[in-house]
N, C-alpha and C positions, 0 to 999 in steps of 0.2 A: 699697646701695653695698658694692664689696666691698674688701678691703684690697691696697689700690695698691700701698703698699710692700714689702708681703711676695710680690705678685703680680711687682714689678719685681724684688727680690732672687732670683727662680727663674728670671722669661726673661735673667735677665743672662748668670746661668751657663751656657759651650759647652753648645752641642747639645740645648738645654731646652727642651719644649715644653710650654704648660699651656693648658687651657678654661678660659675669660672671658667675660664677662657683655660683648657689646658694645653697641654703640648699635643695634642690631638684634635679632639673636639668639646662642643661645651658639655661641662663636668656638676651632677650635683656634689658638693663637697660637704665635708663633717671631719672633723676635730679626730685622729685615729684614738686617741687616748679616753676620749669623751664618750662613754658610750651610748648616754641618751641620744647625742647628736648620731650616732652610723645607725640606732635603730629609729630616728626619726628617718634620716636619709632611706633606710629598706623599707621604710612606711610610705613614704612617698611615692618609692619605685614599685610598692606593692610584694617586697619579694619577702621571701621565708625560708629561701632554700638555697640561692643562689648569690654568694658574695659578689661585692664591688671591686675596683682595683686600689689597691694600695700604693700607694705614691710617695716620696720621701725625694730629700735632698741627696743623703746619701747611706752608704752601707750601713753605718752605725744609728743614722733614726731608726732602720727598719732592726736591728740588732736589737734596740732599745722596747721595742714590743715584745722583743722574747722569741724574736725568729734564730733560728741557727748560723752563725758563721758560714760553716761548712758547705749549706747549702747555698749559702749569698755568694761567697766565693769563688764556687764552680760556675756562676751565670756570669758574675759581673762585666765580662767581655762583650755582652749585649747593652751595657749602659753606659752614661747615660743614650737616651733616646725613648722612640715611640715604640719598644717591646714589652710587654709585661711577660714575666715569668710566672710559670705556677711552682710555689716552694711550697714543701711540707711542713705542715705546723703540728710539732708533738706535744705541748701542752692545750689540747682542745679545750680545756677547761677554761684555764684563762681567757682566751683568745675565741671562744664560741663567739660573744657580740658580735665580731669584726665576720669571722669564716660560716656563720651561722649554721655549725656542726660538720664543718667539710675538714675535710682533713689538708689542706693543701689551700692555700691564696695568693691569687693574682698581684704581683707585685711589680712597681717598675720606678724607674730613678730617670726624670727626666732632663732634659737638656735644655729648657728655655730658658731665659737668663729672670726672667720676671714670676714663673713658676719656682723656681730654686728657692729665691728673694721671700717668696710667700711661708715656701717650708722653711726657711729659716729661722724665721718669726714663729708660726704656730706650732712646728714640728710635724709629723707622716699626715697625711690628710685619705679619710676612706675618700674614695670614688666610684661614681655610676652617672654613665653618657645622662645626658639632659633628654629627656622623652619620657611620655608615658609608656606602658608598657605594650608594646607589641606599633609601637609607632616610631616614625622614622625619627633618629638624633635631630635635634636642634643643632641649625648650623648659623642662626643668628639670635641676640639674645631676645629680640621680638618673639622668634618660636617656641623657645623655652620660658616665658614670659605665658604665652598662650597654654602653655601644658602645665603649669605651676600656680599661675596667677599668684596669690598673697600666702601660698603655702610654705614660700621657702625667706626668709631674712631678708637677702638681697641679691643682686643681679650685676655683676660685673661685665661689661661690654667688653671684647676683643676683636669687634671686628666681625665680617662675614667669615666662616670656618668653612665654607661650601668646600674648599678644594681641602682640607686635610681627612683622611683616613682614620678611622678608629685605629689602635695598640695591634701591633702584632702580637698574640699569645702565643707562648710557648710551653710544654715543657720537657726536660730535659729526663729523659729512663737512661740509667747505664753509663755510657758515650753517646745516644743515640737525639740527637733533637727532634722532638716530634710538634709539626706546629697544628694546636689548635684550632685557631682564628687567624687567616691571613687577612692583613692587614697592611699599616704603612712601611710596613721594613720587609722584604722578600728577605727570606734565613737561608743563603746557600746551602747545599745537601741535605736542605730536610724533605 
């Protein structure tokens, strides 16, 4: 378990990004609300085109960035746990920072009791695996330490993450679940 509070006193401050132990694997995180912090986090990961996962305690954080009811509602039977959903975001204006022009973001409500603890304190947290890009996740914080060095705040230890799985992605046309990215949850009848 790693220390929540000292974890939440770093993402709170502008523009902070640190790696964490998430319910998957190690996570660079940033402040959802913060946008300096998710576009220092896509600076990191190098990306421009490709959002991170959105992560929250529960329905009403991710509610609270201006996601739709409606669409959280029809998923929530996947949470919490290690699925991320792709919802569609109809104010791209707002919410460009976070989905960097995509019409739709990866979202997931997880189950660890010490990940919860963390959203509860800072509020949604963007996410993207601990790697550079086109290299394998960091599954210790040694590894993401060697891909990051002094680029990111700080480093919270959980542990060797060897055996967990990236998110199962989903997302859901119609009635029909279509999975993405298989991952830690196998989705019956997709």
């Amino acid at each position: 378990m790693f220390e929540t509070a000292k974890a939440a006193r770093i993402l709170k401050q502008p523009g902070n990004v640190a790696v964490i132990p998430t319910d998957t694997v190690y996570g660079l995180a940033a402040r959802a609300f913060d946008p300096d912090s998710v576009n220092r986090l896509y600076s990191l990961k190098q990306r421009d085109h490709k959002p991170g996962t959105l992560i929250a305690k529960d329905i009403d954080q991710l509610r609270s960035l201006g996601l739709l009811r409606r669409y959280l509602k029809s998923v929530e039977q996947f949470w919490p746990g290690p699925v991320s959903v792709l919802i569609p975001v109809q104010d791209s204006v707002k919410l460009n920072y976070l989905t960097l022009g995509r019409d739709s973001l990866a979202v997931r409500i997880p189950a660890q009791p010490s990940l919860i603890e963390l959203l509860s304190l800072v509020g949604p947290l963007m996410t993207s695996s601990a790697n550079a890009p086109g290299e394998p996740t960091a599954t210790t914080i040694e590894q993401a330490r060697a891909y990051f060095k002094q680029k990111v705040d700080a480093y919270f230890d959980g542990g060797d993450l060897s055996g967990r799985k990236p998110s199962t992605i989903i997302r859901v046309i119609d009635d029909a679940v279509e999975v993405v990215r298989e991952g830690a949850v196998k989705i019956a009848g997709a």
